[in-house]
ROTORTOR-23189 format. One record per residue (C-alpha): residue number from 1; residue in one letter; z, x, y. Coordinates in steps of 0.2 Angstrom, whole numbers, plus 5000, padded with zeros to 4 digits. Last residue first. Example, Ala and Ser with C-alpha at 12.3 -4.5 7.8 and 13.67 -1.06 7.14 Angstrom:
! ROTORTOR-23189
KOLLO    k  r     Z     X     Y
KOLLO    2  S  5036  5068  4995
KOLLO    1  A  5039  5062  4978
END
This chain:
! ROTORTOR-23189
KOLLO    k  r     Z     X     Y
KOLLO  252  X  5018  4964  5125
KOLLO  251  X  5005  4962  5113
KOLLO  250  X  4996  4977  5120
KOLLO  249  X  4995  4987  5101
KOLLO  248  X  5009  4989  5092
KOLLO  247  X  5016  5009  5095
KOLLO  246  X  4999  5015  5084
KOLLO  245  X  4990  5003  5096
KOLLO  244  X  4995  5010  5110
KOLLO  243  X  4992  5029  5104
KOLLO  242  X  4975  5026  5102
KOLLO  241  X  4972  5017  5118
KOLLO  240  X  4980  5033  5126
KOLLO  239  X  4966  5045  5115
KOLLO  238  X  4952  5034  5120
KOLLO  237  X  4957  5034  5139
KOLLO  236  X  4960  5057  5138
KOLLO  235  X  4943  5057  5130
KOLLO  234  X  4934  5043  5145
KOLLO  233  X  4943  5054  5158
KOLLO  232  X  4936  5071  5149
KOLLO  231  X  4918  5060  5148
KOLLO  230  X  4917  5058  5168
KOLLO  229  X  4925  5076  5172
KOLLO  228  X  4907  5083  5161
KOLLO  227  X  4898  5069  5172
KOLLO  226  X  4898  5079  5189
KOLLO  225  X  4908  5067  5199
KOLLO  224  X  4901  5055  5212
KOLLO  223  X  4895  5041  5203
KOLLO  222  X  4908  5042  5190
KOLLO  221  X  4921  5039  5203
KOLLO  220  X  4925  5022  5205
KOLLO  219  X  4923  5017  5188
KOLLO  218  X  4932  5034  5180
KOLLO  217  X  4947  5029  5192
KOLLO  216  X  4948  5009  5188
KOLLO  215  X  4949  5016  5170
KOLLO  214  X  4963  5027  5173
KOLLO  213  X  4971  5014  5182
KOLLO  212  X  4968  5003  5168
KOLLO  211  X  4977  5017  5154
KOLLO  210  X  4992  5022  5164
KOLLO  209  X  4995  5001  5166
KOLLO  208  X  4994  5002  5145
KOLLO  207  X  5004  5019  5145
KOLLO  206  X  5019  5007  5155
KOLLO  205  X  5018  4992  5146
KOLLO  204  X  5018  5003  5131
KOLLO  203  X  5034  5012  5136
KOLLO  202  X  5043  4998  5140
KOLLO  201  X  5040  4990  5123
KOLLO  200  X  5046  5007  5115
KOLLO  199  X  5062  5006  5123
KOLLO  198  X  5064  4985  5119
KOLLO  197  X  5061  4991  5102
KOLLO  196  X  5073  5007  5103
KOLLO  195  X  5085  4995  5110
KOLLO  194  X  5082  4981  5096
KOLLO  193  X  5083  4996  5081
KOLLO  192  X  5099  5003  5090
KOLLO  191  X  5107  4984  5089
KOLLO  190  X  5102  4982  5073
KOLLO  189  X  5111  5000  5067
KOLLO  188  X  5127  4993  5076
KOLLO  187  X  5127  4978  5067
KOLLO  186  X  5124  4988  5051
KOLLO  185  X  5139  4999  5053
KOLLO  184  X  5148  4982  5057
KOLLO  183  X  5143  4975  5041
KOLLO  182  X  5150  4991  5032
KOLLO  181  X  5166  4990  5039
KOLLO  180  X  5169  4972  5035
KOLLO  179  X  5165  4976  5019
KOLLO  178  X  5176  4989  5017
KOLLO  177  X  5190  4977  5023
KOLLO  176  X  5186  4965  5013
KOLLO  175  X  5185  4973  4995
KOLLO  174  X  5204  4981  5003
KOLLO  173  X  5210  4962  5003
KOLLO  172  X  5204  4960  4985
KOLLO  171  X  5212  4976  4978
KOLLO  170  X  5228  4971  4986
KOLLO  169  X  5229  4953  4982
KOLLO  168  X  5223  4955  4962
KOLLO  167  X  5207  4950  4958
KOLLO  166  X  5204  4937  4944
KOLLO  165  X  5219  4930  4946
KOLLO  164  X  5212  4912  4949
KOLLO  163  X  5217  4910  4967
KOLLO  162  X  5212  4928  4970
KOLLO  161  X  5196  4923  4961
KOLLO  160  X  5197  4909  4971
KOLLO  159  X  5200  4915  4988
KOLLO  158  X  5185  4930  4987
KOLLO  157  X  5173  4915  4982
KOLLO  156  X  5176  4904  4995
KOLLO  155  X  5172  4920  5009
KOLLO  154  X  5185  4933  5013
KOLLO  153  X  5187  4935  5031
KOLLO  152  X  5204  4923  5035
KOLLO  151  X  5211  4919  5019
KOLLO  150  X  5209  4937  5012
KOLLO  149  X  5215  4944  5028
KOLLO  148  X  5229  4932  5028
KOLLO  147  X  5234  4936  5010
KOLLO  146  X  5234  4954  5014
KOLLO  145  X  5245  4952  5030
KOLLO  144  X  5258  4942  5019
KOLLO  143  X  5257  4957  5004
KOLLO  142  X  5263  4971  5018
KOLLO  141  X  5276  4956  5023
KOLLO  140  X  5282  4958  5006
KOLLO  139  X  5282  4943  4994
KOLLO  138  X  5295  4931  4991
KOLLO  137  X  5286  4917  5001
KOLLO  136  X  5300  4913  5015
KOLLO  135  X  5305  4932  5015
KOLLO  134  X  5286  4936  5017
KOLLO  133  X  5284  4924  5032
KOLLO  132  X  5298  4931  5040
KOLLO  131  X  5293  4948  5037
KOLLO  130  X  5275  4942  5044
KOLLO  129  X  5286  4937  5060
KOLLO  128  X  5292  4953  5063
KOLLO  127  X  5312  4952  5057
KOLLO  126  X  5328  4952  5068
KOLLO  125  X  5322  4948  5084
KOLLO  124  X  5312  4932  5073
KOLLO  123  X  5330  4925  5068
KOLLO  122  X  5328  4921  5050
KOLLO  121  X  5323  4902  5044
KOLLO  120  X  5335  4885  5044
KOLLO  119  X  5346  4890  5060
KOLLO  118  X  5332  4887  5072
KOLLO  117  X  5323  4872  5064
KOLLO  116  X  5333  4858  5071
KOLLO  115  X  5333  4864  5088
KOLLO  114  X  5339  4879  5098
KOLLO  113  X  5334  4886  5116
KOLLO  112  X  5338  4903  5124
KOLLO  111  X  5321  4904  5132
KOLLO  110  X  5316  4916  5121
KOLLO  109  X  5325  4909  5107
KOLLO  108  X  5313  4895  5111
KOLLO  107  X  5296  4905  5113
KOLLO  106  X  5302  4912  5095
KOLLO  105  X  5303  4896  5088
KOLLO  104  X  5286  4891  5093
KOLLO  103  X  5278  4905  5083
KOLLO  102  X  5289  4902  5068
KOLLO  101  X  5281  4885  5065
KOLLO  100  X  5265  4891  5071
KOLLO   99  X  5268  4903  5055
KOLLO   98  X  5272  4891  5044
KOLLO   97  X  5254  4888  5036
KOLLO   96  X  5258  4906  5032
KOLLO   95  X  5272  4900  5021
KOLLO   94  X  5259  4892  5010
KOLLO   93  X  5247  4904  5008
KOLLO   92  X  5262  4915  5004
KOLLO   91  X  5266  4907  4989
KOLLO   90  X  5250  4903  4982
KOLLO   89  X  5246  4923  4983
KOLLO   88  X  5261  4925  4975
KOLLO   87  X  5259  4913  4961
KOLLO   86  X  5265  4896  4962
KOLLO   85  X  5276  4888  4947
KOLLO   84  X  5281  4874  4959
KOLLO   83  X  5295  4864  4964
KOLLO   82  X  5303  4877  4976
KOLLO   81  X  5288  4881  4986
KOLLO   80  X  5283  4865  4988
KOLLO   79  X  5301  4858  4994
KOLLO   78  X  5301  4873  5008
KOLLO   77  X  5284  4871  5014
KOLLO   76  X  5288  4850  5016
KOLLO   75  X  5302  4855  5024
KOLLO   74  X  5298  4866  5036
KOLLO   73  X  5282  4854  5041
KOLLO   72  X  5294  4841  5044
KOLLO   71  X  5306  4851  5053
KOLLO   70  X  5291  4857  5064
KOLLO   69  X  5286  4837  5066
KOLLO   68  X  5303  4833  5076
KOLLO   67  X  5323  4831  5070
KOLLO   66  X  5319  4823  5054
KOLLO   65  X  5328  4809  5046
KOLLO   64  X  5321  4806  5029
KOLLO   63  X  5321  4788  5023
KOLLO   62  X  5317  4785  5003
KOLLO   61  X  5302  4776  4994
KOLLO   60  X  5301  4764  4979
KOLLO   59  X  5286  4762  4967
KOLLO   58  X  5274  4748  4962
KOLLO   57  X  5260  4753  4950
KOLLO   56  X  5244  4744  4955
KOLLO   55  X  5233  4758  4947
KOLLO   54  X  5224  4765  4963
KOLLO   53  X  5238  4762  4974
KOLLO   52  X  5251  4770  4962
KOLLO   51  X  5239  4785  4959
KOLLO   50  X  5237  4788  4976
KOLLO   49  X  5256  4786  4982
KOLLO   48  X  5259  4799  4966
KOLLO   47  X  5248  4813  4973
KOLLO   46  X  5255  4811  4991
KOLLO   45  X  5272  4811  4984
KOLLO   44  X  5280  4818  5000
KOLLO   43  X  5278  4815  5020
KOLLO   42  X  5273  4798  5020
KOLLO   41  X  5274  4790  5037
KOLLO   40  X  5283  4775  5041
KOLLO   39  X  5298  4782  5047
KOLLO   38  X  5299  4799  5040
KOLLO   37  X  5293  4794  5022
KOLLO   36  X  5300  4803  5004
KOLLO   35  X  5291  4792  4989
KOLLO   34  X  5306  4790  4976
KOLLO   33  X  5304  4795  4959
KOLLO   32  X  5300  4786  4944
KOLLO   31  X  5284  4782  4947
KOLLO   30  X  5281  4772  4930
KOLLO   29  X  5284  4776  4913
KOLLO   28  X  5268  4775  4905
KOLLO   27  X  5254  4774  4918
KOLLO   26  X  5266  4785  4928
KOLLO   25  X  5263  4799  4914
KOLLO   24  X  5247  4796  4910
KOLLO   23  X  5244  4799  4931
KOLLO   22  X  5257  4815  4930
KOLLO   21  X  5245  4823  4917
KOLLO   20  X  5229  4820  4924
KOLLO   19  X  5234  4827  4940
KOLLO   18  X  5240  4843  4931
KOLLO   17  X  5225  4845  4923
KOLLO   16  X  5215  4843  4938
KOLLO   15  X  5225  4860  4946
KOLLO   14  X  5238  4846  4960
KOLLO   13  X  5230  4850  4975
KOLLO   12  X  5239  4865  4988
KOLLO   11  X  5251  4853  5002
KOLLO   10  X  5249  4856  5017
KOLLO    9  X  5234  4845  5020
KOLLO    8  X  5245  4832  5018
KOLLO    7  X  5254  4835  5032
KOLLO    6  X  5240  4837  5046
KOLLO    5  X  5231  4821  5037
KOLLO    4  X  5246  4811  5041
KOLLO    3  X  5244  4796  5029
KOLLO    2  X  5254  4779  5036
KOLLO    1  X  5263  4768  5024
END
């Protein structure tokens, strides 16, 4: 028995509660129902293959004939969403892990092919492809792009309390959304504080090479200009030192 990490990670975990529950339950009765395998890999009862293994329980196993991998995934989305009590956010995170699915069928119909999964979800020239999703999940293809938003730029704690019912899918999604807004308002404000910075570094470079040629000047000609011009040099220095350090100083 081979795991296929791509297809098990399809499948949302069993709440620990519910884990609990079906391991007392093949404890006492057994694994009553088969283990479905494409060839040699499993494709559903990952929770009870683990529970067998760890508790030495024997269980039986039934052959599924599956065109390619995308009917694979199909099904697996499709038997999930039936079993379960899911909620709508649970629903349409997991017809969203069919959009490559829906993708690649397009690309076919464009070129005018079939294949096992084209006459088992809507034609995509008839429907967007978030309508698709939305008609596979039950939700509204409004509701699939706010899950995706939530999933894509909400953090761990966004997706559980969604996850939780905490926050509904709307008001969460739109939470995002301004905070998205508000990060890139202070990107941009960065990026003006690091142009001003690099501005105001030019500028003291610039006033500090004013400041030597002006002392190179007062050296050269303090010998043969009446000394009254030799201060108003030296006043004008100390006040263009005093403004370089006010801007930082010469650590350029």
């Amino acid at each position: 028995m081979k795991i296929d990490g791509e297809f098990k990670s399809l499948l949302p975990p069993l709440p620990e509660e519910d884990y609990r529950g079906l391991e007392e339950s093949i404890k006492a009765e057994g694994c009553r129902d088969p283990l479905v395998v494409w060839g040699e890999i499993l494709v559903d009862g990952h929770n009870r293959f683990e529970i067998c293994q760890r508790n030495n329980i024997s269980f039986q196993t039934v052959q599924h004939d599956f065109e390619d991998r995308n009917e694979v995934i199909l099904w697996i989305i499709s038997n999930q969403l039936s079993r379960r009590n899911l909620t709508a956010f649970e629903r349409s995170e997991l017809a969203l892990r069919l959009k490559p699915v829906i993708s690649d069928k397009a690309k076919d119909n464009q070129r005018g092919a079939g294949g096992a999964v084209k006459d088992k979800l809507p034609e995509p020239d008839k429907l967007t492809t978030r309508e698709e999703i939305g008609k596979i999940a039950g939700v509204s293809g409004k509701t699939i792009d706010r899950v995706e938003t939530i999933l894509n730029k909400g953090t761990k704690e966004d997706i559980q309390e969604v996850r939780t019912g905490k926050s509904s899918i709307s008001g969460k999604a739109k939470e995002i959304k301004e905070r998205e807004k508000e990060e890139k308002v202070i990107e941009v404000d960065t990026e003006k504080e690091k142009e001003d910075f690099a501005n105001i570094r030019c500028l003291r470079a610039n006033l500090y090479e004013a400041w030597k040629t002006l002392r190179g000047t007062r050296e050269m000609l303090q010998e043969v200009i009446p000394k009254q011009d030799v201060k108003e040099i030296g006043a004008i220095m100390d006040k263009l030192w005093k403004f370089i350090e006010r801007k930082g100083g010469v650590n350029f």
